[in-house]
C-alpha positions in Angstrom: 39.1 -19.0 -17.6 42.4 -17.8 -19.2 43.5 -18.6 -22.3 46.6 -21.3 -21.0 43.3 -23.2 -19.1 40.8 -23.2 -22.7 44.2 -24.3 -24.9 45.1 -26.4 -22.1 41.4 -27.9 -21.7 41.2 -27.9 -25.8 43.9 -30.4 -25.7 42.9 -32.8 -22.7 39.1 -32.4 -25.0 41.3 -33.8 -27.9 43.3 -36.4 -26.1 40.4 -37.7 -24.6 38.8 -38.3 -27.8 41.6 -39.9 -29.5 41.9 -42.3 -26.8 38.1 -43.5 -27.5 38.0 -43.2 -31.1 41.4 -45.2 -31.3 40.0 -48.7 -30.3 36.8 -48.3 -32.3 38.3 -47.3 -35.1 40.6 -50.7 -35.0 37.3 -53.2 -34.1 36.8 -53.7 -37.3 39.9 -56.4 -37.4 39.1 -57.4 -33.6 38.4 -61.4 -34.8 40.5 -61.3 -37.7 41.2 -64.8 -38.7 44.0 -66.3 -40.5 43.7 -67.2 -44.3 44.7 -70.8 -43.3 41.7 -71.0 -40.7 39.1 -69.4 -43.8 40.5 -72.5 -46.1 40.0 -74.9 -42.8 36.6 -73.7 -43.2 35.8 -73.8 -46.5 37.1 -77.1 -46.7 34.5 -78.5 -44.3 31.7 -76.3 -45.2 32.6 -77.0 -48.9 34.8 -79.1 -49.7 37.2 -76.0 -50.5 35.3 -75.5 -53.3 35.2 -71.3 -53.4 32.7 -71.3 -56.2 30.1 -73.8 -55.2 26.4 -73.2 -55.7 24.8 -76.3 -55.3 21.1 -74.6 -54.9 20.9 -75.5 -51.6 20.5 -71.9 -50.8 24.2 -71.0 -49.6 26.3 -70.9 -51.6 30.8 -70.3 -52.0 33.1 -71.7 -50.0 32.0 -70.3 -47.2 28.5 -71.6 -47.9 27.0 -67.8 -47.4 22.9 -67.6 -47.9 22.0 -64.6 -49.8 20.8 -62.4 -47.3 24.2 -62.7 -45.1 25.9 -62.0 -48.1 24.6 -58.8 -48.9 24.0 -57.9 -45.3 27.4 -58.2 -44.7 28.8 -56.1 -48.2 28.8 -58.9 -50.7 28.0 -57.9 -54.2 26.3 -60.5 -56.8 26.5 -64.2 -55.5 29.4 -65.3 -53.0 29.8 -67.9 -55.3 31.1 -65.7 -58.1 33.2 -63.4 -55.8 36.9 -64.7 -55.8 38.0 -66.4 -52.6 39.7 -62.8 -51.1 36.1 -61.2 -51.4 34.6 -63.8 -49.7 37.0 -64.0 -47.1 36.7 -60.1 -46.5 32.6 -60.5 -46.1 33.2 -63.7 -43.7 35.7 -61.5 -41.5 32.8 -59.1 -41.6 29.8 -61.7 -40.9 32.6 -63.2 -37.8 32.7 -59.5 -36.3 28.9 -59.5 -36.2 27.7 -62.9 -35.3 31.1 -64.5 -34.8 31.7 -68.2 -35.3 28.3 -69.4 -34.7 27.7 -68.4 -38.2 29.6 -71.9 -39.2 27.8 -73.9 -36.4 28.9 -77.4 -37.2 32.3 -76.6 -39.1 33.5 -74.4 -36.2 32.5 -76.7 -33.8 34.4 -79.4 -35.8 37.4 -77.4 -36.1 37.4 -76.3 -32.6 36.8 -72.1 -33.3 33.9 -72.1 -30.5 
């Protein structure tokens, strides 16, 4: 192979790769939801209330149990993280099990 067919073959290599890594590298944000649909939800799961712990076992406004929480990057107790934080985990917990995480709130505001 000459040289003009490796460089030429490095670069369709490189290309190629770009084009896959590209869209995995932006799934992160694929069900990114609106701050106005987070306060929908916390207002039904919550009454808005962003630093609830009622001892039921969940707990903000997003009414996260523990183990999501820190499965999903959420440091301490959601309901001492500030309302950003607990957004940025719930866009995280949405991306993994999406809105089926909120069953009845969802449901209620029509997100499923």
């Amino acid at each position: 192979m000459s040289r003009t067919s490796l460089s030429f073959s490095a670069s369709l290599a490189l290309v190629g790769t770009a084009a896959v890594a590209a869209p995995l590298l932006m799934a992160g944000t694929a069900n990114a939801a609106p701050a106005s649909t987070w306060d929908a939800l916390a207002e039904c799961e919550s009454s808005g209330n962003w630093n609830i712990n009622t001892g039921n076992g969940y707990s903000g406004g997003l009414q996260f149990s523990p183990s999501t929480w820190r499965a999903y990057g959420g440091e301490g107790n959601a309901h001492d993280a500030s309302r950003a934080e607990q957004i940025a985990v719930a866009e995280r917990v949405l991306d993994g099990q999406g809105w089926g995480a909120w069953p009845a709130c969802s449901r209620e505001l029509g997100l499923r």
